[in-house]
C-alpha positions, 0 to 999 in steps of 0.5 A: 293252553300249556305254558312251556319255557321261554314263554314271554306272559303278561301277568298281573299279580298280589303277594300277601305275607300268610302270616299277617296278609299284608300285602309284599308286592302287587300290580294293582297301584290301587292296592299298592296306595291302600296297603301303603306299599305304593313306590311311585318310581313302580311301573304298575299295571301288567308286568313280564314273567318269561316261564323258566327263567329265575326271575320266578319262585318255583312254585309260581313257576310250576303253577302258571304252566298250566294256566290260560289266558285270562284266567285267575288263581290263587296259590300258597307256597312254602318257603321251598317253593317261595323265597327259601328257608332261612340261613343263619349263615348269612347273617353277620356281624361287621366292624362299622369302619368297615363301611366307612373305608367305603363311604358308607354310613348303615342304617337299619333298613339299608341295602348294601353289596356285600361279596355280589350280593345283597344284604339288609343292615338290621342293626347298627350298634357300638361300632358294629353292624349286623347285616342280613342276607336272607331274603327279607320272606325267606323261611315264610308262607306266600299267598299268590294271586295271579292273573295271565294277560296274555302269551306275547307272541311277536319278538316286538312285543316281547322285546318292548315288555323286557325293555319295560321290565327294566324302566325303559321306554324305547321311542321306537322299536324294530325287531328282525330275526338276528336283530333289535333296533332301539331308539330313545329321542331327545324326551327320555332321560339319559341318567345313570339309572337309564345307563344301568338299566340298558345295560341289563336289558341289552344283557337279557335279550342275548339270554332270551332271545337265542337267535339274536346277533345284534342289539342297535340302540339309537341315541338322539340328543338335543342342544339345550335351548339357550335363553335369549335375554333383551338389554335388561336382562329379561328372557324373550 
């Protein structure tokens, strides 16, 4: 079976840096726990890859083409194919007050939004800051091990995987062919993170999914349960 554009693939997968073979990203929350990458907030376990879309370096891009249901391989890229060759023009130096004006306070390590794009502050040193906007692996080799899951076929299956790629988990899904019904109860949190992240999905379903007219989310939202308190003061 040959993967074509717009193919919605669950995937499992490990990248290792080739120049140390520390591991930069997995799947698998075991290796993530033993190589000390574990990110708790991380949805482990088989994640989307839709084949085209700029989500994917081109190697694994070209590479997964050709690969089957259930079969695993391994690939090195090269930066061209990877995470690109570096470019010192990214790099710059930039006044400190410039991060204050914005409440800012950069330490190594940090990821800031510079001009829309993001930046790595490397260095913060008598009222100067040094910020790379390079990918952290870009001018490296990237070992690749990849593993199809399967080829999602309904529009329910591929909606709900776009929804999880985006830490979202619809109580309910509905999917016709011009239109998709979400619906989150009471149980999922309504926070700024689950704002921004139907946001972005909502985006990516029109880019997708090219017959699709209506995107309906659904909202339940609960009273708080008030505390019933006797004469001395003591909940019930």
């Amino acid at each position: 079976m040959a993967f074509k554009d717009g193919d919605f693939l669950e995937v499992e997968y490990t990248v290792w840096n080739a120049g140390d073979s520390s591991i930069i990203a997995t799947t698998d929350e075991k290796k993530a726990k033993e190589s000390d990458t574990f990110n708790e907030k991380t949805h482990y376990g088989p994640t989307l890859l839709v084949v085209g879309s700029s989500g994917m370096i081109r190697g694994l891009d070209r590479e997964v083409r050709g690969m089957k249901e259930n079969e695993v391989k391994k690939f090195t890229f090269g930066p061209a194919d990877a995470f690109g060759e570096r470019v010192e023009e990214l790099v710059r130096v930039m006044p400190l007050s410039a991060f204050k004006e914005r409440n800012i306070s950069p330490y190594p390590g940090m990821q800031v939004e510079l001009d829309s794009t993001t930046a790595i502050v490397k260095s913060v040193t008598s009222g100067r800051v040094t910020v790379d906007a390079n990918h952290p692996y870009a001018g490296k080799d990237v070992i690749y091990e990849v593993r199809v899951v399967r080829l999602l076929q309904s529009e329910k299956d591929k909606v709900g995987a776009l929804a999880q790629s985006y830490s979202l988990k619809p109580t309910q899904i509905n999917a016709y062919s011009d239109t998709v019904e979400l619906f989150f109860d009471n149980k999922v949190a309504k926070n700024a993170d689950y704002f921004i992240s139907k946001a972005s999905f909502v985006a990516s379903a029109f880019t997708y999914f090219k017959s699709m007219k209506k995107v309906d989310v659904k909202e339940e939202y609960l009273r708080p349960e008030e505390a019933h308190t006797d004469r001395d003061g003591a909940k019930k």
